[in-house]
C-alpha positions as CSV (number, residue, x, y, z in Angstrom):
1,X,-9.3,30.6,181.0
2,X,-6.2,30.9,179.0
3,X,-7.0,30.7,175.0
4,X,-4.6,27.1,175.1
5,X,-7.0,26.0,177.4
6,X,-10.1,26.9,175.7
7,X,-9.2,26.7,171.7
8,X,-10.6,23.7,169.4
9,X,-9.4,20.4,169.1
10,X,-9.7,17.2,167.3
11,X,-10.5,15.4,170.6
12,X,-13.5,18.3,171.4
13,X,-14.8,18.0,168.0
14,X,-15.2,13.9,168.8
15,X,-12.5,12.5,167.4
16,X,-10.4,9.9,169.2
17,X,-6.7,9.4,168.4
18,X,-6.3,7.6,171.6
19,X,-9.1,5.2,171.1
20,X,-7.7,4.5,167.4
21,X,-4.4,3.7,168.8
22,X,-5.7,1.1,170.8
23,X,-8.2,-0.6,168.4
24,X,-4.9,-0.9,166.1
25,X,-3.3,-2.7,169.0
26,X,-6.1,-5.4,169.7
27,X,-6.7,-5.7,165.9
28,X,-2.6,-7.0,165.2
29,X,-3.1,-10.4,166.5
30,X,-5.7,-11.0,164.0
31,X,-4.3,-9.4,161.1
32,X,-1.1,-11.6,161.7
33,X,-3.2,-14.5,160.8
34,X,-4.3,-13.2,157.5
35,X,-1.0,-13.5,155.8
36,X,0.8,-15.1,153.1
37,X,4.3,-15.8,152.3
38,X,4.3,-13.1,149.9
39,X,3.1,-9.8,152.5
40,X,6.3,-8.3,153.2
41,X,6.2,-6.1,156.3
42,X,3.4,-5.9,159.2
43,X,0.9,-3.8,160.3
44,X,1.4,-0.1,160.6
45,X,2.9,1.4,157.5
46,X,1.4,3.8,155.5
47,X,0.7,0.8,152.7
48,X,0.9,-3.0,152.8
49,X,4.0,-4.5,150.5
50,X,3.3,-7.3,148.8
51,X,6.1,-9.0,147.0
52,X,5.1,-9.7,143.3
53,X,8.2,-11.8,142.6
54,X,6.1,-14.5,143.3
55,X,4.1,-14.0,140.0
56,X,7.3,-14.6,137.9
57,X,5.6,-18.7,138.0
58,X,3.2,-17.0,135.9
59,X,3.2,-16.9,132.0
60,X,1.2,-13.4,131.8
61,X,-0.3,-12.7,134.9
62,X,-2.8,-10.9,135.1
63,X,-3.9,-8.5,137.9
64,X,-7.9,-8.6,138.9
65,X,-9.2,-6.0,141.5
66,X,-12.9,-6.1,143.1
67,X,-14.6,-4.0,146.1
68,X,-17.4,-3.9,147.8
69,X,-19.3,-3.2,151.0
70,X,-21.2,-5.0,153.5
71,X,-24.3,-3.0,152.6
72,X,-27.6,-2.5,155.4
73,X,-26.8,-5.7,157.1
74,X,-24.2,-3.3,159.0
75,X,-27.5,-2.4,161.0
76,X,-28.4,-6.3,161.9
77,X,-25.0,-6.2,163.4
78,X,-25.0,-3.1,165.2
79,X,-28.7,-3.8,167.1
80,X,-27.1,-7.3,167.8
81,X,-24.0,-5.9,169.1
82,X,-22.3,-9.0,166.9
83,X,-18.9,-7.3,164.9
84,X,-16.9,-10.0,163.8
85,X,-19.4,-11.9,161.6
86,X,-19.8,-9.0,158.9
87,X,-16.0,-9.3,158.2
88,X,-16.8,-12.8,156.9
89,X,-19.7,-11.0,155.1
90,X,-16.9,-8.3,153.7
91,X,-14.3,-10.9,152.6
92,X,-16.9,-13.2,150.9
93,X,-18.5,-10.4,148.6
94,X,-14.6,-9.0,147.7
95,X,-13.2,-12.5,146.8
96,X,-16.0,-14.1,145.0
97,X,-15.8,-11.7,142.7
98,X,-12.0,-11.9,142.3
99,X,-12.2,-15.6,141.4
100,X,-15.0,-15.8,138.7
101,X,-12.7,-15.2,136.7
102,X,-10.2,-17.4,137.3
103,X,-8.3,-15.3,139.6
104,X,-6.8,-16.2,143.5
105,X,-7.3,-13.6,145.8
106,X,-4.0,-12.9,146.9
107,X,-4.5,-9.8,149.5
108,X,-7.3,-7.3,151.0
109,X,-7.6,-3.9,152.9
110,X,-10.5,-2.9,154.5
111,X,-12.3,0.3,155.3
112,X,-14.3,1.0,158.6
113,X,-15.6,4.5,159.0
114,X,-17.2,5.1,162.5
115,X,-19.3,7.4,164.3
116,X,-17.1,7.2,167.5
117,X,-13.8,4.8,167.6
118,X,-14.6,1.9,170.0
119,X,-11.6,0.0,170.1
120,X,-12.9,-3.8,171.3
121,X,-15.6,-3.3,168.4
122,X,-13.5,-2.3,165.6
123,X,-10.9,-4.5,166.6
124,X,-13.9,-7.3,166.5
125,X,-14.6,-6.3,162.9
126,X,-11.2,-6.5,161.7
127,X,-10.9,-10.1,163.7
128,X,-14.0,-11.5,161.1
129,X,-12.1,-9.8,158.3
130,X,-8.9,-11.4,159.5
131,X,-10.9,-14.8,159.6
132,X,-12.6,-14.5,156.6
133,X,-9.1,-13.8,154.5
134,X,-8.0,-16.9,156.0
135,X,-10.8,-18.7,154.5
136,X,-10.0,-17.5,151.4
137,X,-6.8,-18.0,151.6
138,X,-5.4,-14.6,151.0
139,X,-3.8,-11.8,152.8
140,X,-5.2,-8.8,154.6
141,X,-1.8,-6.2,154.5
142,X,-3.9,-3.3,155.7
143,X,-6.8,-0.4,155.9
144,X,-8.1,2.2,157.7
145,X,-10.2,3.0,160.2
146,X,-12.3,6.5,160.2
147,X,-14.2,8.3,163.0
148,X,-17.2,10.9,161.1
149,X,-18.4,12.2,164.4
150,X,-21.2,14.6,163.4
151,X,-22.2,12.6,160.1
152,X,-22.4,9.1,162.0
153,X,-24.3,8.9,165.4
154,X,-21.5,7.2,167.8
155,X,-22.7,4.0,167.4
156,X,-23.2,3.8,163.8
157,X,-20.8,2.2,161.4
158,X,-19.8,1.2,158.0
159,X,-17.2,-1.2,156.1
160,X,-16.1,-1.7,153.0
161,X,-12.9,-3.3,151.1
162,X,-10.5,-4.4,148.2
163,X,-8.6,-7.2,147.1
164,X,-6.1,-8.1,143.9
165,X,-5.9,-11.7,142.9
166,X,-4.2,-13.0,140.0
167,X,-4.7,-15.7,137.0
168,X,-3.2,-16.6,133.9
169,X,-4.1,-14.6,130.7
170,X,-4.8,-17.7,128.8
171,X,-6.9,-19.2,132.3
172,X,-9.0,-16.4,132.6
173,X,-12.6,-17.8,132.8
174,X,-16.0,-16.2,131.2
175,X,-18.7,-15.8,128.7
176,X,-16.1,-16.9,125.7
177,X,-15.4,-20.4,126.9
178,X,-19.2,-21.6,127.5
179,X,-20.7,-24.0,124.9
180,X,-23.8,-25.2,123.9
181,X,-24.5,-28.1,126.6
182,X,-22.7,-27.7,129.6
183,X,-24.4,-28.0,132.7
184,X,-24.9,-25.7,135.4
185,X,-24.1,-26.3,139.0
186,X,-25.2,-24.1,142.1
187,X,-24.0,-24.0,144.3
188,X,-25.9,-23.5,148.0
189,X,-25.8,-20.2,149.9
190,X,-25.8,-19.8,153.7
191,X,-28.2,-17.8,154.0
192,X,-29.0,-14.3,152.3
193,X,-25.7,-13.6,152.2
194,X,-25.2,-9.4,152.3
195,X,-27.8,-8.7,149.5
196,X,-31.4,-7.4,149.4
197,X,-31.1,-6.3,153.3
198,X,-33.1,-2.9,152.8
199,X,-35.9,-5.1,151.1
200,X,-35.2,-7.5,154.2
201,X,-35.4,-5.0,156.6
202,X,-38.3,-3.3,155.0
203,X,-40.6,-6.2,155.2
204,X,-39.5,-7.7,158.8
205,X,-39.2,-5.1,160.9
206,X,-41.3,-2.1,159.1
207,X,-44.1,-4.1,158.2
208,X,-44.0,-7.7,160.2
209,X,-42.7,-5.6,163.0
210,X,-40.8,-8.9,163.7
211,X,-37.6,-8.5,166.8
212,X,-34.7,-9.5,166.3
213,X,-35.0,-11.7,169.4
214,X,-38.1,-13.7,168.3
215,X,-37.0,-17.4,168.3
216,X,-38.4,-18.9,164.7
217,X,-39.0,-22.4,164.8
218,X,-38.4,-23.0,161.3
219,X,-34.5,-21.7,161.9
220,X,-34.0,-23.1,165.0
221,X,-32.8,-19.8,166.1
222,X,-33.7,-16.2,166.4
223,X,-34.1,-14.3,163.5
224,X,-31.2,-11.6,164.4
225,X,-29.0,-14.7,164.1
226,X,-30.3,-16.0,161.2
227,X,-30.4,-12.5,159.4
228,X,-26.6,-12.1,160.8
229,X,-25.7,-15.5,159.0
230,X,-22.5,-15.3,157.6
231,X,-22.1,-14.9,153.6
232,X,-20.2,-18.3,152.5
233,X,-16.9,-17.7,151.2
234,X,-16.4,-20.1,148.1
235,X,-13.0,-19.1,146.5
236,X,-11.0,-22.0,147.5
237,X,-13.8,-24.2,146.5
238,X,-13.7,-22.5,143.1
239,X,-10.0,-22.8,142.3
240,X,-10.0,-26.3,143.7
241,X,-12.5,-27.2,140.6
242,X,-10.5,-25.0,138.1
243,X,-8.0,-27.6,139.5
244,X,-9.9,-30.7,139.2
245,X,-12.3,-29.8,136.3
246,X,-12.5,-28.5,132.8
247,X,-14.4,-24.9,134.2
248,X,-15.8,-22.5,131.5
249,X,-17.0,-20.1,134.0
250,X,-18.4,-19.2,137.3
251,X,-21.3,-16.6,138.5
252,X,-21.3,-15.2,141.6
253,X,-25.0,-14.8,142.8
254,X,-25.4,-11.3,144.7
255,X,-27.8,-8.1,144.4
256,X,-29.7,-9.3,141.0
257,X,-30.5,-12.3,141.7
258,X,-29.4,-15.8,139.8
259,X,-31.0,-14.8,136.3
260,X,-29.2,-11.6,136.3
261,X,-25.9,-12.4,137.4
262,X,-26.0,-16.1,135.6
263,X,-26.7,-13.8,132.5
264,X,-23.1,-11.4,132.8
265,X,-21.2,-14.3,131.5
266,X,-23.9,-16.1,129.1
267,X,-22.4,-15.4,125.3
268,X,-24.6,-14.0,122.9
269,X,-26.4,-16.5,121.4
270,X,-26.7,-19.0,123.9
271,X,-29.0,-19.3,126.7
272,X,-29.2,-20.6,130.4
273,X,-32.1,-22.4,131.7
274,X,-32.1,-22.8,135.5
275,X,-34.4,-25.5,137.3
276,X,-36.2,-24.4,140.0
277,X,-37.2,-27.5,141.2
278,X,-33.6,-28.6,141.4
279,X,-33.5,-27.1,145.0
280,X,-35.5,-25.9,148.0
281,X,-34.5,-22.4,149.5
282,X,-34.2,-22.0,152.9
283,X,-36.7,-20.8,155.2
284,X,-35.9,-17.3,155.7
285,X,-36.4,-16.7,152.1
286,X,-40.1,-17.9,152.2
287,X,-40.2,-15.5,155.8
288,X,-39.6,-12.9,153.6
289,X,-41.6,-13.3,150.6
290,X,-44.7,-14.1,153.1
291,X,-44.1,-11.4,156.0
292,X,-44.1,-8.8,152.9
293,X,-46.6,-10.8,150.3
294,X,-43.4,-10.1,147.9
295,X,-44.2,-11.3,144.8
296,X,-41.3,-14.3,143.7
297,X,-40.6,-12.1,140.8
298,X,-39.6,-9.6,142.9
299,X,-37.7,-12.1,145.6
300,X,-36.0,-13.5,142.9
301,X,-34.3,-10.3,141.2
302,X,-33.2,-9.2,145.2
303,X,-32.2,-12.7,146.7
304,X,-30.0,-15.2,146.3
305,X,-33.0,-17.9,147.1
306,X,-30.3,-20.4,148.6
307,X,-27.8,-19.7,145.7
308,X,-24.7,-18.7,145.8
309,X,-22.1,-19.3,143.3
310,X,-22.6,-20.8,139.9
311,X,-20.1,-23.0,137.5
312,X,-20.6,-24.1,134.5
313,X,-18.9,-26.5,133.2
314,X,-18.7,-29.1,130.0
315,X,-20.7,-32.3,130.5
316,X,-18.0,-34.7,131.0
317,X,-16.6,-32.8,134.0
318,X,-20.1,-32.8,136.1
319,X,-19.6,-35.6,137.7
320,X,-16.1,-34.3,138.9
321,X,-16.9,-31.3,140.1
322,X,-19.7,-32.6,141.8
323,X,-16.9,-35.1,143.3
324,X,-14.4,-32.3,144.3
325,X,-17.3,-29.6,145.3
326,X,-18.9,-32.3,147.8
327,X,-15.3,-33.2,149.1
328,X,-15.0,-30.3,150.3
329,X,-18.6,-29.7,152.0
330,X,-19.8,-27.6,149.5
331,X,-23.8,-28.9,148.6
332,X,-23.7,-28.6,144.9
333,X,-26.2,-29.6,142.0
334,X,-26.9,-29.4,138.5
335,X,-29.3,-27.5,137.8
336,X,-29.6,-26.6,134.5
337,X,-27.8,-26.5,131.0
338,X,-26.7,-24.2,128.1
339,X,-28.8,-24.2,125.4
340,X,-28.9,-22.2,122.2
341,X,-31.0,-18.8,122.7
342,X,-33.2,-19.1,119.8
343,X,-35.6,-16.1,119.3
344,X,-35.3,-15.4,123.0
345,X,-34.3,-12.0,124.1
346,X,-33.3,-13.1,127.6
347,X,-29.9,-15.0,128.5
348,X,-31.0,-16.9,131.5
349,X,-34.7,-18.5,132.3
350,X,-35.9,-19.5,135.2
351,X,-38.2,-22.7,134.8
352,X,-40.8,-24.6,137.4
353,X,-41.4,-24.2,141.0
354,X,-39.1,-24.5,143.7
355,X,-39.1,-28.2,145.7
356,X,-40.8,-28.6,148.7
């Protein structure tokens, strides 16, 4: 055996460059629907271009950045062998971040590192990123995809990704612009969203020893496709009330709970009180708190318990962002108010018990 013949290479030690090539070829079809006028260039080059002369409209604009990963619900997906939905999942926890304050997502790159390069699943992936984007109405201009072989079995996976959006300095929303007595309006979730999945997955399958498979009546489905529900994507909703309504600020509800991310943009001094029995969270929540006799304390710090996105906003605009939120199929409701804190050392309380 000649030493050509029998030296190391990148293909022995389980790497793929063929295989990448071709899950970049099925994924350009999608990615050409994520665009916006402004993505200059296609897919390929070493970075995506995005032409900022569009932000000249702009007094002082300024640039917001958020990332952020799909977390354990990765796993959901790859015992389902389902791909696209997590890219929904990916999108939604990026650009809901972006627009709390204020800002429109404007473009996204992903990352998906793999254990071996299957092209039809990545380029599945990248078609529920490319989906979600359009939801949001922003871009996806590029990203990467990695094969660990060694470190990740061959079926194993992970994604993650970032996104810039813009706003106006003198738009920008937050904790300075809430007052006491505006309301506060949830906003539903989907689902769980892509939070609290090890706690999930933990009390289901580890202790329930629940399959994926099993049809629950209460869902109407099997859980698999419950659990894989995808994360609701809400920045066009928000910038469409920012639009329509006199917004002081939004929250968006992910790992922490309501209470604790309702609390990152509650001024010192004043306090959020939050209704329980303004709303009814959906079934799977109570599947989990029951399966695992977690206590709602401990739900309620993990979950999203059917919330997903909070704005507050000054009395006289409820009514109109109720309007504009339920025009555009969102299911919104008050649900509480800002109050002054007092001799409380919290900045958000939950009150009651959930409907029934």
């Amino acid at each position: 055996m000649s030493a050509e013949s029998s030296g190391a290479s990148y293909a022995a030690a389980g790497v793929d460059i063929e295989a990448g090539d071709r899950a970049v070829d099925l994924m350009k079809e999608w990615v050409k629907k994520a665009t916006r006028p402004e993505v200059v260039g296609g897919l390929g080059g070493f970075a995506g271009l995005f032409d900022a002369s569009a932000l000249k409209r702009y007094e002082r604009p300024l640039l917001a950045s958020a990332t952020d990963g799909v977390g354990t619900k990765v796993d959901i997906a790859r015992k389902m062998g389902v791909y696209d939905s997590i890219g929904h999942d990916l999108v939604g926890m990026v650009v809901d971040d972006l627009v709390v304050c204020g800002a429109e997502p404007l473009f996204m790159t992903d990352y998906i590192c793999v254990g071996k390069v299957y092209p039809e699943r990545v380029a599945a992936i990248v078609k529920g990123i490319a989906e979600g984007c359009v939801l949001a109405g922003c871009a996806l201009v590029g990203g990467e995809t990695a094969e660990h072989p060694g470190l990740l079995g061959a079926d194993e996976f992970d994604v993650a990704g970032a996104g810039t959006g813009v706003v106006e300095a003198d738009r920008v929303l937050g904790a300075d612009r809430i007052r006491t007595g505006d309301a506060v309006i949830a906003m539903a979730s989907s689902g769980l969203h892509s939070n609290g999945y090890s706690l999930v997955r933990h009390v289901l399958f580890d202790r329930a020893g629940m399959a994926l498979d099993r049809e629950v009546p209460e869902f109407g489905r099997t859980l698999g496709e419950e659990l894989l529900e995808p994360t609701k994507i809400y920045s066009l909703d928000c910038l469409a009330l920012t639009r329509t309504t006199d917004v002081h600020a939004f929250s968006h509800i992910t790992g922490g709970g309501l209470a604790n991310n309702l609390a990152r943009v509650i001024p010192d001094g004043l306090h959020a009180t939050v209704d329980r029995g303004t709303w009814t969270p959906g079934a799977v929540f109570d599947l989990v708190g029951s399966a695992g006799a977690v206590a709602r304390e401990e739900l309620e710090k993990t979950l999203n318990m059917g919330v997903g996105m909070i704005a507050v906003v000054p009395q006289e605009s409820v009514q109109a962002a109720l309007t504009t939120l339920a025009d555009r199929g969102v299911d919104a409701w008050v649900s509480g108010e800002i109050v002054d804190r007092g001799d409380r050392a919290e900045a958000v309380t939950l009150t009651g018990d959930y409907a029934s």
